[in-house]
N, C-alpha and C positions, 0 to 999 in steps of 0.2 A: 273323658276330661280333656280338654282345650289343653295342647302344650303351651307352655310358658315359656317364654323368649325371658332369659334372666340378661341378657345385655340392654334389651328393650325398659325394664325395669327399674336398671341403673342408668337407664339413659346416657348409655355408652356405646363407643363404637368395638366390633370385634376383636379387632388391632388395640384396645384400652392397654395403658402399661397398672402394671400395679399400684405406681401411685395414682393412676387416672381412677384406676375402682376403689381404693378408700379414701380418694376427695368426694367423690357423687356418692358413695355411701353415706358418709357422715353429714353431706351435704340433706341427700333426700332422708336420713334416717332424724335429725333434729326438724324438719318440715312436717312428716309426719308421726313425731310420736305422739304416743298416748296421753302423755302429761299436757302437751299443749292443743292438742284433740280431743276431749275427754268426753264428749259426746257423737264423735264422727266414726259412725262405723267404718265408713267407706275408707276411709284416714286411716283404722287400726286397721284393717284387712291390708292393704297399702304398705304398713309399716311392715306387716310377718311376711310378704312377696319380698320387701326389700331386705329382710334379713335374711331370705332363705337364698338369694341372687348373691348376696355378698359374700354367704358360707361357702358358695361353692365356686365365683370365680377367684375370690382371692385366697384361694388354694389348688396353686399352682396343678398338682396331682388331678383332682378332681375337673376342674378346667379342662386340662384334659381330655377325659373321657366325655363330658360337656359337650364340647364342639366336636367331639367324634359319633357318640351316641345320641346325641338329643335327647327327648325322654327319657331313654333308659339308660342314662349315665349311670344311675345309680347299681345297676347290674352289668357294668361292662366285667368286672371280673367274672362272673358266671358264663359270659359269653364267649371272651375269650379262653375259658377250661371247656365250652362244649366246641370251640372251632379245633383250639387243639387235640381233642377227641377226636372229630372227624380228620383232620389230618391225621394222625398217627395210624386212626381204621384204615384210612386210604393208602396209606404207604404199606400196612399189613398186608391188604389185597393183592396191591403189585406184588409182591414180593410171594404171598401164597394165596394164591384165589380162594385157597378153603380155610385161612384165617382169618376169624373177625365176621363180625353178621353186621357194623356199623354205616350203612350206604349212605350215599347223597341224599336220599329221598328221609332216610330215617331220622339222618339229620337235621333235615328241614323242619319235619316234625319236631324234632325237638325243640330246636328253634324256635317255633311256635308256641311250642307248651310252656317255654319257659319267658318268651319276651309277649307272647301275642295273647289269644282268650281261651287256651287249650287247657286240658285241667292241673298241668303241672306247673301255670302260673297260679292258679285257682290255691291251689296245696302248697307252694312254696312259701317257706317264711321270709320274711325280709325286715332286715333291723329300721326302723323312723329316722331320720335325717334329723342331724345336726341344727339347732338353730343359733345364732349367735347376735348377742344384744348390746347395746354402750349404755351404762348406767353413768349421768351425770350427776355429781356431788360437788360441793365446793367445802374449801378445806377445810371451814371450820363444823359441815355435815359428816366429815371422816373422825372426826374425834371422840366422838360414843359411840358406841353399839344403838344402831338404833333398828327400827323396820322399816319398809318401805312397800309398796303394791304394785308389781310389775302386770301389762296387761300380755299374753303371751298365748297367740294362739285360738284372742275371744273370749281366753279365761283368767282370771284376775289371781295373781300369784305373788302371797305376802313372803316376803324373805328378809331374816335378820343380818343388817349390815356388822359386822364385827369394825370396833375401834379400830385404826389404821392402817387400814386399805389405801394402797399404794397408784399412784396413775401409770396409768397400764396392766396392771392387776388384773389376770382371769382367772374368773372361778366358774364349775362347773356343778350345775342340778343336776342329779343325773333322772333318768328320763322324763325330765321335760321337754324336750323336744318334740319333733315329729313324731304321730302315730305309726306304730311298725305294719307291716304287709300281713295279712294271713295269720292273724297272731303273733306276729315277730317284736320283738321288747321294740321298745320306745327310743329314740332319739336322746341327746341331751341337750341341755339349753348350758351356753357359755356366756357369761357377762363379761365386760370389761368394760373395769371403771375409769372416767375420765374425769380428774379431780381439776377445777379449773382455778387458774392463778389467784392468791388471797392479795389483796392493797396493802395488808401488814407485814405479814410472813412470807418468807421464802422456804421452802423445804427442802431438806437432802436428806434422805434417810429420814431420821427418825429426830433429826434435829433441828431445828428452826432459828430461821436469822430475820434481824431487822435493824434498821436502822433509826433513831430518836435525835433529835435536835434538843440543843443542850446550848443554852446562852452563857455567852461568855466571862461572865461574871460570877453563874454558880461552877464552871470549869476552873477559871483563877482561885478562887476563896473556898470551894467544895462547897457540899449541901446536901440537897436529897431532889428525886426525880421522879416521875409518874412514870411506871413503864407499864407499857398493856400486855400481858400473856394471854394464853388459851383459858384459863382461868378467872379470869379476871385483873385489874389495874394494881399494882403494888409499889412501892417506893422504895428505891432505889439509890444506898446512899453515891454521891460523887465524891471522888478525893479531891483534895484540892492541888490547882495543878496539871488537871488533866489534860491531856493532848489531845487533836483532831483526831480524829480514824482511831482510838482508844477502842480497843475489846472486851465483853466482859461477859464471864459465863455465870448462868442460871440454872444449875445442874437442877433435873427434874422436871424442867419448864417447858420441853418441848414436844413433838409428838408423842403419843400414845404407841410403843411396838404393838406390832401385830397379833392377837390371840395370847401376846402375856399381859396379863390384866393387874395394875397397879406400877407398871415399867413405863417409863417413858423418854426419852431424849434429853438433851439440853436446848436452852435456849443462850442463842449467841447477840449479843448487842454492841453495835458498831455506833459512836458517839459522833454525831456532825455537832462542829461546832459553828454556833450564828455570829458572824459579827455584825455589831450592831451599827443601826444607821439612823438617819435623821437625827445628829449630837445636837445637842441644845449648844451653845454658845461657853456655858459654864463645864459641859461635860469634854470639849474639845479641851479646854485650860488643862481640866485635870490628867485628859493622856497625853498633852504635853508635859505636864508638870511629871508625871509617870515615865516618860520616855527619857527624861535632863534627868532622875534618878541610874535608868540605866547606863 
């Protein structure tokens, strides 16, 4: 198999800083995903390169071994316990020619069997790699429990999103991931969810804010108000009197907690008040005649 240039993939340069590999990540991971590919092979094979580039440079560790090992990053740890083998053989010899049978030559061997086509790579097990995924939701798709069809790997994998799934949120399948070595388990797959900003709600936790325009007239004399929840629209009485920038809580009304089912947030509501324009000629009289009261 062809090595894989994972800097080539991300379309980055060696020197990339961390933020340079999850902007081209996120950048090439929304270009080709699934959902907006849904017929492009070429596109999903594309997409599982560019998760598998991003597991491994944007972890520092792994990186690493990466640009040290090339291919066989993934077995730099075996490599370095068979080099410090032969060092420690080689320091026995100096010290007693008749301890230790470990040579240069034996090592090479090993060497081979274990990174090259000898039969102790043939026999050795080795765990699947990591893959790691962004699942896009927007806020008001966080609010139930629902499913979804992840494509991962060429294989179509249904997974139950749980109400109140958080941005930045990672959860792990476990061996979804990459195939293991020689029989070795399986990889896992990690999602993280990216909840992207609602036009209504703000969220913090598990509480929800907004703001409603509130005319000046049911603010002086009080009333009632349309307010929209996650639920749907309810009315909302105003006292009369109310002030600009007035707060009001909707215990109940706002996010869904996480995995406790019938729990939810408050909802917080900040009152803008409008004042009104275009006065008719009559309505100007009357805030005069309202202000010679004050």
């Amino acid at each position: 198999m062809a090595f894989t240039d994972y800097y080539k993939i991300l379309e980055i340069q060696k020197n990339a800083s961390t933020d340079d590999i999850k902007k081209a990540y996120r950048k090439l991971a929304r270009r080709y995903h699934p959902d907006l590919n849904p017929k492009d092979k070429d596109a999903n094979k594309r997409f599982q390169l560019i998760n598998e580039a991003n597991e491994v440079l944007s972890d520092p560790e792994k990186r690493k071994k990466y640009d040290q090992y090339g291919e066989d990053w993934a077995h730099a740890d075996q490599f370095e316990k068979a080099r410090q083998s032969q060092q420690h053989a080689s320091r026995q010899q100096t010290e007693d020619p008749f301890a230790g049978n470990f040579g240069s030559g034996e090592y090479s061997d090993f060497f081979e069997q274990l990174f090259g086509a000898g039969a102790g790579r043939r026999s050795a097990k080795f765990r699947g790699q990591d893959y790691q995924a962004e699942l896009h939701l927007t806020l008001r798709d966080a609010v139930k429990s629902h499913q979804q069809t992840l494509t991962v790997n060429s294989k179509n994998l249904r997974i139950t999103i749980p109400a109140g799934v958080e941005d930045g949120q990672v959860i792990k399948l476990k061996g979804h991931g990459a195939p293991g070595a020689n029989g070795g388990p399986n990889g896992d797959l990690y999602i993280t969810f990216v909840i992207t900003p609602d036009p209504v709600f703000k969220r913090a936790g598990n509480d929800l804010y907004t703001t409603i325009n509130l005319d000046l007239y049911t603010a002086v004399l009080g009333g009632e108000v349309n307010v929209e929840t996650l639920d749907g629209k309810i009315k909302l009485k105003v006292n009369p009197e109310t002030q600009n920038g007035t707060k009001t809580r909707l215990k109940g009304k706002g996010f869904p907690v996480y995995k406790q089912e019938g729990v939810s947030g408050d909802l917080y509501i900040t009152y803008n008040i409008l004042i009104p324009q275009n006065l008719t000629q009559k309505q100007k009289e009357l805030f005069t005649e309202l202000s010679k009261l004050k």
